[in-house]
N, C-alpha and C positions, 0 to 999 in steps of 0.2 A: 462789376464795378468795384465792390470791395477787394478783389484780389487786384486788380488794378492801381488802388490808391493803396495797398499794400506796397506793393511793389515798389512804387514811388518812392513813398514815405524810407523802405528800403536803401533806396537808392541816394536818398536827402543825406540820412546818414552815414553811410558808408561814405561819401564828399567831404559831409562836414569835420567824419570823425578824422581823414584823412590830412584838410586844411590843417585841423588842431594840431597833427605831430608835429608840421613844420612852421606853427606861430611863433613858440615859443626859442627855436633856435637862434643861438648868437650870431648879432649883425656880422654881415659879409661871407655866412657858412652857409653850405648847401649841406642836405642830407643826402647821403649815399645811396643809391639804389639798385648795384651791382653792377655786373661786367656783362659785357657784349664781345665776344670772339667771333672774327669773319677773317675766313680764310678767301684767300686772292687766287688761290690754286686750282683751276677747272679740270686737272683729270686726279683729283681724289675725288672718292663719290661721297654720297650723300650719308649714307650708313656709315662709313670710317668717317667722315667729319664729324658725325655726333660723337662717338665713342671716343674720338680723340679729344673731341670739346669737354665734354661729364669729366676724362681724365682733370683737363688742364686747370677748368673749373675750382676743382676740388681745392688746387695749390694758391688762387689768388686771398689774397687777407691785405685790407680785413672781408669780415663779412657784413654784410648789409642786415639790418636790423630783420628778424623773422617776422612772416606775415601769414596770419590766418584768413585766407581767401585776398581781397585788396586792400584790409586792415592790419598795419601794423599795431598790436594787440600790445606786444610787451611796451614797445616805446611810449605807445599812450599811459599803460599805467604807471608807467616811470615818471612821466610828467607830471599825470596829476596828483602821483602821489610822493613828491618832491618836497622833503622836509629837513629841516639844520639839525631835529635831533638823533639822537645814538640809537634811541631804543622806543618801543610803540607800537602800536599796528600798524600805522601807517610809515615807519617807516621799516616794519616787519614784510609788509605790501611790496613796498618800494624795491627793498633790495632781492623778492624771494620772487616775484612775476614781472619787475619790471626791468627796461634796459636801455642804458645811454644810447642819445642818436649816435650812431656811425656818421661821424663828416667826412667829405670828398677831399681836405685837406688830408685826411690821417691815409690816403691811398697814394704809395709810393709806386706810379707809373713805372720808372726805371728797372727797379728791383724786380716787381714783378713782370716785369718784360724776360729782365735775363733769367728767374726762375724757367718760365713758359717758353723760352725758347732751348735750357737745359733739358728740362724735360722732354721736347723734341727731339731734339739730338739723342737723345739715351733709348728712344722709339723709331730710330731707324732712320730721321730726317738730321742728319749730316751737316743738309747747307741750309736749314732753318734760319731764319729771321723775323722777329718779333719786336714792333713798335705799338703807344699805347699813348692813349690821349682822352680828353674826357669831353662829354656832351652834356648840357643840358638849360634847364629852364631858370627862374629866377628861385628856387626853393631848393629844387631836388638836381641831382646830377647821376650821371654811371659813366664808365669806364669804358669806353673800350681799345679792343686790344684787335690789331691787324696781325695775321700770320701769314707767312710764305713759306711755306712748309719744304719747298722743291721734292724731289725725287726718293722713295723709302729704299735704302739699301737692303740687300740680302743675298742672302748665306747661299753662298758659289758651293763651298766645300769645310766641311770643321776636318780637321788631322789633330789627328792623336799621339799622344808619343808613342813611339817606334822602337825605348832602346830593351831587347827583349833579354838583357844581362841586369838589366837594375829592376828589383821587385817591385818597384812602389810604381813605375811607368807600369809595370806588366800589367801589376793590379788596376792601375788606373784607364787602359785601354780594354782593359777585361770590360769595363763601364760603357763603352760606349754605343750598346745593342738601347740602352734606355734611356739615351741621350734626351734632353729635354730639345736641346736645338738641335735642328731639321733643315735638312737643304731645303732651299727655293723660299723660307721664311725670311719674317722680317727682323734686323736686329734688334734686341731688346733689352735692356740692361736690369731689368727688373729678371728676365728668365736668365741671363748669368750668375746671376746673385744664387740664384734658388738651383742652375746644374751644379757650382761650388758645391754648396749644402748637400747636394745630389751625391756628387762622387766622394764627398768627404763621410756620408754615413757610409757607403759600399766599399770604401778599404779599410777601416773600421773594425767592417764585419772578417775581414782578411788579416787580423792585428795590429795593424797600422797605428799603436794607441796615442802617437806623442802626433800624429798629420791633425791637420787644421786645414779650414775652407780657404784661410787667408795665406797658405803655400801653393796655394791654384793663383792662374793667370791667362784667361783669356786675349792672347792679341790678335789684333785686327788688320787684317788686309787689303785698305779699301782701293785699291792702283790697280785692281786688277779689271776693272774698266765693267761696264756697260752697269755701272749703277748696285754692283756684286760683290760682295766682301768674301774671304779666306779668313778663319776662323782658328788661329792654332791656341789648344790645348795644352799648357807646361806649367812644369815645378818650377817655382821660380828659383834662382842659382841658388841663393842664400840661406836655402831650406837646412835646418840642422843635420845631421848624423843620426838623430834620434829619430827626425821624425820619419827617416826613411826606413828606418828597422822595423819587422815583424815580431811582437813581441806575445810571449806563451807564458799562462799562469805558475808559477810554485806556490806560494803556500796561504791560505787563506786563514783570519785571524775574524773569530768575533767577538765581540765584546757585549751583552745583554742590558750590564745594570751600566754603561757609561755614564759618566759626570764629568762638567767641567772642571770640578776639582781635581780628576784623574791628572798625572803629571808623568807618570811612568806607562809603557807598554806592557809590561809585566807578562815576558813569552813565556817566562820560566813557569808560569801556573798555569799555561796551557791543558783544558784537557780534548784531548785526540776526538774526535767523534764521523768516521767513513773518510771523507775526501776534507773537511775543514775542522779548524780547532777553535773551541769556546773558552773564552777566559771570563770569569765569573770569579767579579771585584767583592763580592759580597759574600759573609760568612753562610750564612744559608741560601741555597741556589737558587734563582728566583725561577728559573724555567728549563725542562731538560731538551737535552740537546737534540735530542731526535726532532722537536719542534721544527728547528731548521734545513730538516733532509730536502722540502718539497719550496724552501726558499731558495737555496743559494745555488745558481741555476753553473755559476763558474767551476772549472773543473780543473785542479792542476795537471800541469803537461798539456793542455789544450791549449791552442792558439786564441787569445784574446779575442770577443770577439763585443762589439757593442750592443746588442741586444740584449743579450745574456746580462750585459751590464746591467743593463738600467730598466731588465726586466725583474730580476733580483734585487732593485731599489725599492721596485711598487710591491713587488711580495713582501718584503720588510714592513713595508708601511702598512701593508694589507691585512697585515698580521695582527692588529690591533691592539697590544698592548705598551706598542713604542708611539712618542708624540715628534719626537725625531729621528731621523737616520742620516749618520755624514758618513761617506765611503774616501776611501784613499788608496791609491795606490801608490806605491813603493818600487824604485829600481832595487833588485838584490845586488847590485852592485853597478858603478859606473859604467864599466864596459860588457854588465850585462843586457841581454835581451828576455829577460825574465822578471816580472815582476810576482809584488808581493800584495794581497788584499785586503785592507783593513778594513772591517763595519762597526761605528761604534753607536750604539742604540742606545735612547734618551727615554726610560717609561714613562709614561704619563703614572699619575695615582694611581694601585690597584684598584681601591672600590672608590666610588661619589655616587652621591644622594644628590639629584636633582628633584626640581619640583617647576612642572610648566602649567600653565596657565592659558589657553587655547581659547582663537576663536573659530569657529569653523561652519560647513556648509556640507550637509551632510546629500544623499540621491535622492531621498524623500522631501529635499528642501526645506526640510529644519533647518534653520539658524541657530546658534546659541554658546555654550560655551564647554569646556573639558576641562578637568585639573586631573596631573598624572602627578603621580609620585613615583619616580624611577628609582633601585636601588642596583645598581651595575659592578660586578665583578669582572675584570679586563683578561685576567687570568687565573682563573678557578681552581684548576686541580696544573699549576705548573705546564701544560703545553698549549699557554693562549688559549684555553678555552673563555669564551663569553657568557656569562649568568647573566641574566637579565629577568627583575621581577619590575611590574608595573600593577599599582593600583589606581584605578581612574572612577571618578565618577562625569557624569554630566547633564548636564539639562540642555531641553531645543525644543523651538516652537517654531509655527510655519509663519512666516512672513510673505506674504500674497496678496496681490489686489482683489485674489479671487474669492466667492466663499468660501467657506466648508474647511479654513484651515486643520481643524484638528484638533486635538485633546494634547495637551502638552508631554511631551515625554522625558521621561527619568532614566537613567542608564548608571551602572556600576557596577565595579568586580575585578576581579585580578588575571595575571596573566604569566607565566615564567617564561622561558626562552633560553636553551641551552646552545651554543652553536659552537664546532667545532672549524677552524679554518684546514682543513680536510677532508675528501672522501673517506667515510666509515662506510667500509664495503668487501665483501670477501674476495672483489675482485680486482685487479689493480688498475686504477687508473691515471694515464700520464699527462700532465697538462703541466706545459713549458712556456705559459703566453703572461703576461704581468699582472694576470688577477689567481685569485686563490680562491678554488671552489670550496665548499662550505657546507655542511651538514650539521640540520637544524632539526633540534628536538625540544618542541612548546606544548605546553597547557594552558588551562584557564578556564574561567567560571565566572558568567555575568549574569542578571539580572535586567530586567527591560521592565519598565513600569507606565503604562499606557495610561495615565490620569485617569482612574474613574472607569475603566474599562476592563484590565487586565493585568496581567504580570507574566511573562515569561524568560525561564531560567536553562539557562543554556550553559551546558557542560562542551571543552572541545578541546583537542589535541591533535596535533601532528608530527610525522617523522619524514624527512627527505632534504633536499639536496638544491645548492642554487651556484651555479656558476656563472661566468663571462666568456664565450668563446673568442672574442673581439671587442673592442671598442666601443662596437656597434650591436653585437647579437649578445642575447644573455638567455640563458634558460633555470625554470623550476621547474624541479622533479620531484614532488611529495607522493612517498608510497605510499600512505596511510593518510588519511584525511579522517577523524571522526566526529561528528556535532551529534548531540542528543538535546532536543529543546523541548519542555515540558511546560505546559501553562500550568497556572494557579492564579487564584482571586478571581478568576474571571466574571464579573459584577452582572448584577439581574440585567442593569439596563445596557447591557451588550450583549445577553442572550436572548432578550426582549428586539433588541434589532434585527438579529439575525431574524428570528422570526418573520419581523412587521414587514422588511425591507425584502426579503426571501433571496437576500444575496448570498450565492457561494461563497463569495471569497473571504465574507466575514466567519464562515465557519472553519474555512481550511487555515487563516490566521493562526488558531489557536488547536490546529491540529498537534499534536505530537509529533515529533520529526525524531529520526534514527537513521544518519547516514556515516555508510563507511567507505573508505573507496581510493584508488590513488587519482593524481591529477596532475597535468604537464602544461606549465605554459610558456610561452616561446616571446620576445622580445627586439625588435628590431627598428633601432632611431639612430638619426644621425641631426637632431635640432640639439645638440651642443655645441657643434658647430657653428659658430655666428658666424661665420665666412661667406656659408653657403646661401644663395639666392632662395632655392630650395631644396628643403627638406621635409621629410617623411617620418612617424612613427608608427608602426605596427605593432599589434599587439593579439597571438592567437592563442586559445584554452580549451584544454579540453578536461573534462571529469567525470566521473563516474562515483557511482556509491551501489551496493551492495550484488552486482552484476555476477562475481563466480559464485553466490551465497543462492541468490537467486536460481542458476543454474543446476547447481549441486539437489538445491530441495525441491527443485521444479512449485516454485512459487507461482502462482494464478491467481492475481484477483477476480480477475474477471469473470474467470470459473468456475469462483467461491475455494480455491483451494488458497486464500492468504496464510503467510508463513510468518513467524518470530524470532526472533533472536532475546536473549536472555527477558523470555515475555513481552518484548515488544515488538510491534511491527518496523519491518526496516524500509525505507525508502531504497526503490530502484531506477535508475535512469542514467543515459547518457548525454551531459550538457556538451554545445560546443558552442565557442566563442569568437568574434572576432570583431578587430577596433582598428582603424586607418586616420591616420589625421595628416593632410598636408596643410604644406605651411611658407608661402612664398613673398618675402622680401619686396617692398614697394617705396624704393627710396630707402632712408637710412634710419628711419624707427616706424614706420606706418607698415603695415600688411596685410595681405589675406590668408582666412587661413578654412578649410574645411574638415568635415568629419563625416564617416559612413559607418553604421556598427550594421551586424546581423547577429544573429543568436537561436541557437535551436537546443529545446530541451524533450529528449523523448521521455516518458513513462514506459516502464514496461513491466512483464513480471506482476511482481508483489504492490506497483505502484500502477493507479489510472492515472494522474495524476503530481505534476514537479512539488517537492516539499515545498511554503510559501518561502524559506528564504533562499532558495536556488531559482526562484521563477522571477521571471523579468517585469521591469516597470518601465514606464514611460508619462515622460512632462517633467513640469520644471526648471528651475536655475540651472539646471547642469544639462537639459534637456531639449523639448519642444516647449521655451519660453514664454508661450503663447496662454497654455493650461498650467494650472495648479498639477500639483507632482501628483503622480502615480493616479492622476483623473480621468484617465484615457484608455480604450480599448477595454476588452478583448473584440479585434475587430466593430462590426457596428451594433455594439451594447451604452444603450444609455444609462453613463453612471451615475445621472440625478434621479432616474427613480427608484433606485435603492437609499433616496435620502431616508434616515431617521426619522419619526414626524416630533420624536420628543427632543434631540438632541441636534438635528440636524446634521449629526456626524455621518461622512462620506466615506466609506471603506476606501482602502488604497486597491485600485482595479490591475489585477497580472495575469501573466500569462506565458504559454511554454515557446512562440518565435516571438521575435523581435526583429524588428526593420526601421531603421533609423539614420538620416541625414542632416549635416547643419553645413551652410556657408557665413561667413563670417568677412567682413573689410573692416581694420579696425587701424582707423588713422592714427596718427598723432598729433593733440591740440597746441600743448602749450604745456612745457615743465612735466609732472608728472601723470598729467591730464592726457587721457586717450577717450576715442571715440570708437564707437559700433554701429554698425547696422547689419544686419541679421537677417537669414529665413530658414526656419527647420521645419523637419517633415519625418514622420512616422507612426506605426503603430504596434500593436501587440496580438498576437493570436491565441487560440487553442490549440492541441496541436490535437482534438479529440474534440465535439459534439457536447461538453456539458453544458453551457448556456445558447441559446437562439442567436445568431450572427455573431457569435466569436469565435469560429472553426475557421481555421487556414483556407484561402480556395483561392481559384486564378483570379477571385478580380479581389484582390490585396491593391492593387495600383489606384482604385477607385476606394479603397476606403482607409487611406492613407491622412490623417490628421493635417494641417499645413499653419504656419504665422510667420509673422515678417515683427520685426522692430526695433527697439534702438537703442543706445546705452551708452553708460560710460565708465569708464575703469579708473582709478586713482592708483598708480604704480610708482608704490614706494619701497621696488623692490625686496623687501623683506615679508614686504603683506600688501597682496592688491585688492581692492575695497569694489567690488563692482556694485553696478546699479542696471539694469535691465528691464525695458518699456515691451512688453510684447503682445504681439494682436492678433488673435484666430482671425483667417483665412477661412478654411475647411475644418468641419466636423465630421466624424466619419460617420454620425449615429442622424445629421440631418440629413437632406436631399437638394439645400440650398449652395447658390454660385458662389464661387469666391470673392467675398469682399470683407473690406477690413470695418471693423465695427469698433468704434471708439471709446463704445460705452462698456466694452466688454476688456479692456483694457489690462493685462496683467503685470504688475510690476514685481520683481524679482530684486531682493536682495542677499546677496554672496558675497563670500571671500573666496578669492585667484579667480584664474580665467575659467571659461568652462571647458576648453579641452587647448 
């Protein structure tokens, strides 16, 4: 009965909110309520009528006022909050969620008739015809639009030029194995546009430097009967001299310190360095010239080629101590076929002091805030190299519906980072693609301060390597990887816990860690792309720490034969990693998007046991939003009877696998308001027998954590402000059905998405 007169009640206002948008519009206007397109046509089918509707759709304007479910949301708050002044809340309201009615007068039938029958025509329907008239009630109105699509033309035959004395036809019939247009297809004026494009980057690549997409010209031959077009491919007449010439590099010119006040060229200060020459405007040299061996990819006497071009743009830039790069090219003479290359580079500042000011969301589900103070060198020792030092401190506490937040934590310390935009390596490595691999040498030393608990000071450095194979793949190679974390202060009443609570994992916290090791992980997304419907990020890792040290001294704990390194024990293990996130396009801001990780950490050797910051967690904002962070697992261990009885403090529970899934639908409401709804599922194992039911075994599927729930994001681009409602399902530590308990309710606050 009460969800009944819910419903009602429902349903009273969604009417009445509805009557309201159209009380207040000016006598004799209707409000607009969009287009209707019916095609007359019976043998197009049902699937190409859609897709050609979504197409056509797109192009009518105006648009009809946006509606969340059968409420137009913005137009109401336009109304009511409709004020004569400049400035206010309300008319802050006004102009920043709300939005003029769209009237049925402001819809030009005609125009967008002839737009909508253009657009046909240019999709293979030739003898299209499009009329448009409006329907409606005494309020509201919509448009619609009748189509006659007739018959879709297509491609008999595409010819090529033929004349095999003139290079630029050669070149251009050389193109024709990847044609984009295809017998027995339909004509389409969007895929002509994009073969142009096509064949203008692939002669290009043949020297072609002065051709352009706009000396191509597809004409059409639709006489050739049964509804089939002839498709010739030509340079149109008019095409210059130049732009039919094959043109080859001579002499390349750089310029380092550039300025717009520069007025001269000044070749005569040229100094020579391999195949290009550096002119350096400046009494002292600001960078030597070998810097640019592995940039300038042009070579003279080589045939121009456009990759090379404007792969040799993004090395420039990549290079990091220019803030611009303008390239030009030069004829060496009118009637030559030889050009000349000029780069002239804009530095930004050698050093800047920055100071950021962070809010952040940390795996643990801290919330709270960072201040860094950066001091950045652009170019350190004259070949681009990068110094980078950062001081940071910070504080974070847990924000949770759940108990047992946590003792607040302190963070601070320093960091350097040297990076060379080159492989440092005895072996030579060639890489011709527009990113610049990179060899990275850091330090640093922080400080972790666990209120009333603890302190742990962590010493770490590394040496290795990070390139871009592609676009889309990118890889790190660190030889060396080394952490040495030491506790101190660690306070009575956190040794008093360990005790009471007789938890592991609050002793292995504050174990001592000693890892060295190399590590490789691999990268692969293409969600830059906004284009794509969908797309994918991958991401896989692997590490290791003290593995040939181990071998070499035949380390055994297990044994009793544990081994040292300069007095202390070193951790042994092999982690591996892996992270998948898809992510698919549901209309034109709303989406779904999922996540699967897995994670396995062995012990071996000198270790039973993964160091606690190499071992895995689970729950959380970024997590199973259901549980408080790091609440969960190992398998089925219940982490409330390890409560404290004096503090109530809840160790953070880990472990050596990890299994972990999230689905996500996250619409878009209104302005920069999105929505969620949620279900993740996982947990954490041992990978070894030290606690009662948190050892790996085949039924992992049955003690698999579970929640569902809901959220919302404020996406202001620069910083998205989430809020997330989440509700156990399944415990892995009970034996009860899945259902959602309200009272058990976690609420999650974060900054950005969680994956």
């Amino acid at each position: 009965m009460i969800k009944k007169s819910a419903y009602t009640l429902l349903t009273i206002t969604v009417i009445a909110s509805s009557c309201s948008t159209t009380k207040q519009l000016p006598a004799g206007q209707k409000l607009y309520t969009g287009a209707d397109i019916n095609f007359t046509d019976k043998d197009i089918s049902k699937k190409e009528q859609s897709l050609i509707k979504s197409d056509l759709q797109s192009l009518l304007r105006p648009k009809p006022n946006g509606k969340i479910g059968p409420f137009r949301f913005k137009l109401w708050v336009y109304q009511k909050t409709r004020t004569n002044k400049t400035k206010g809340f309300k008319h802050w309201l006004n102009t920043k969620f709300g939005e003029a009615p769209v009237l049925v007068s402001a819809v030009d039938l005609t125009q967008n008739s002839s737009i909508l029958q253009n657009r046909l025509q240019n999709r293979s329907y030739f003898q299209a015809q499009v009329t448009g008239d409006t329907v409606g009630k005494e309020k509201v109105a919509k448009a619609v639009y009748s189509v006659s699509a007739g018959p879709s033309y297509k491609y008999r035959n595409i010819i090529w030029p033929s004349d095999s004395k003139d290079p630029l036809d050669t070149a251009i019939a050389g193109t024709s194995a990847q044609t984009i247009l295809k017998k027995g297809e339909a004509y389409n004026l969007d895929a002509i546009k994009a073969e142009r494009l096509r064949i203008d980057a692939r002669v290009k690549e043949k020297g072609f430097y002065y051709f352009a997409p706009e000396n191509l010209i597809l004409r059409v031959d639709s006489t050739v009967g049964n509804h089939e077009i002839d498709g010739y491919v030509k340079v149109k007449d008019e095409v210059s001299e130049r732009a039919r010439r094959i043109y080859t590099i001579d002499n390349i010119y750089i310029y380092p310190a550039y300025s717009l006040r520069d007025t001269s060229l000044r070749l005569q200060d040229k100094i020579p360095y391999n195949w290009y020459n550096v002119i350096d405007s400046r009494r002292r040299r600001t960078i030597r010239p070998y810097v640019f061996k592995n940039t300038v990819l042009l070579r003279p006497g080589e045939v121009y080629n456009r990759t090379d071009h404007t792969n040799s743009l993004s090395r420039f830039v990549e290079l990091g101590p220019y803030k611009f790069v303008k390239n030009r090219f030069e004829d060496v003479s009118a009637d030559s076929s030889k050009l000349n290359v000029f780069y002239f580079l804009t530095q930004y500042p050698k050093k800047s002091l920055s100071f950021d000011a962070l809010a952040r969301t940390t795996s643990a589900n801290f919330n709270g805030t960072q201040v860094n103070v950066n001091w950045r060198h652009r170019n350190a020792f004259l070949g681009a190299e990068a110094l980078t030092i950062t001081l940071f401190g910070s504080t974070d506490g847990q924000i949770s519906g759940n108990a047992g937040g946590g003792n607040a934590l302190y963070q601070y310390g320093a960091q350097a980072t040297l990076s060379w935009p080159r492989f440092i390596s005895p072996f030579n490595f060639k890489a011709d693609n527009a990113y610049i691999p990179r060899t990275n040498l850091s330090a640093g030393y922080s400080i972790i301060n666990r209120s009333g608990l603890y302190n742990l000071s962590s010493i770490n450095g590394s040496f290795g390597y990070n390139w871009k194979q592609s676009v889309h793949k990118s890889h790190e190679l660190n030889l060396l990887n080394v952490t040495y974390v030491k506790p101190t202060n660690v306070t009575q009443e956190y040794t008093d816990s360990i005790v009471t609570t007789r938890n592991p994992t609050l002793k292995h916290v504050i174990d001592p860690q000693f890892t060295f090791g190399p590590s490789y992980s691999y990268t692969y997304t293409n969600t830059t792309e906004t284009y794509r419907t969908n797309s994918i990020y991958y991401n896989g890792r692997i590490s290791t720490s003290g593995m040939l040290t181990g071998l070499l001294t035949g380390a055994d704990t297990i044994g009793g034969n544990a081994k040292k390194v300069f007095g202390t024990n070193f951790n042994q293990y092999v982690k591996l990693e892996n992270e998948i996130r898809f992510f698919h396009k549901l209309g034109v801001k709303s989406s779904f998007a999922a996540r699967f990780i897995a994670g396995v950490g062995i012990p071996m050797g000198n270790s039973t046991i993964l160091p606690y910051s190499q071992q895995f967690f689970i729950g959380g904002a970024n997590s199973l939003r259901g549980f408080r962070a790091r609440s969960l697992g190992p398998g089925t261990v219940d982490p409330t009877q390890y409560i404290s009885g004096n503090t109530g403090f809840i160790a953070d529970q880990s472990g050596d696998i990890k299994l972990e899934a999230s689905i996500e639908y996250r619409p878009h409401l209104f302005s920069i308001v999105y929505g969620a709804l949620f279900a993740d599922a996982g947990n954490i194992w041992n990978a070894r027998g030290h606690q009662p039911g948190g050892t790996f075994s085949s039924n992992f599927l049955k003690q698999l954590a579970t929640d569902v729930g809901f959220g919302l994001r404020f996406d202001a681009s620069v910083l998205v402000l989430r809020t997330d409602f989440g509700f156990p399902l399944t415990k892995p530590f009970t034996q009860s059905n899945p259902a959602i308990n309200y009272d058990k309710m976690v609420f999650n606050l974060a900054i950005g998405y969680p994956f």
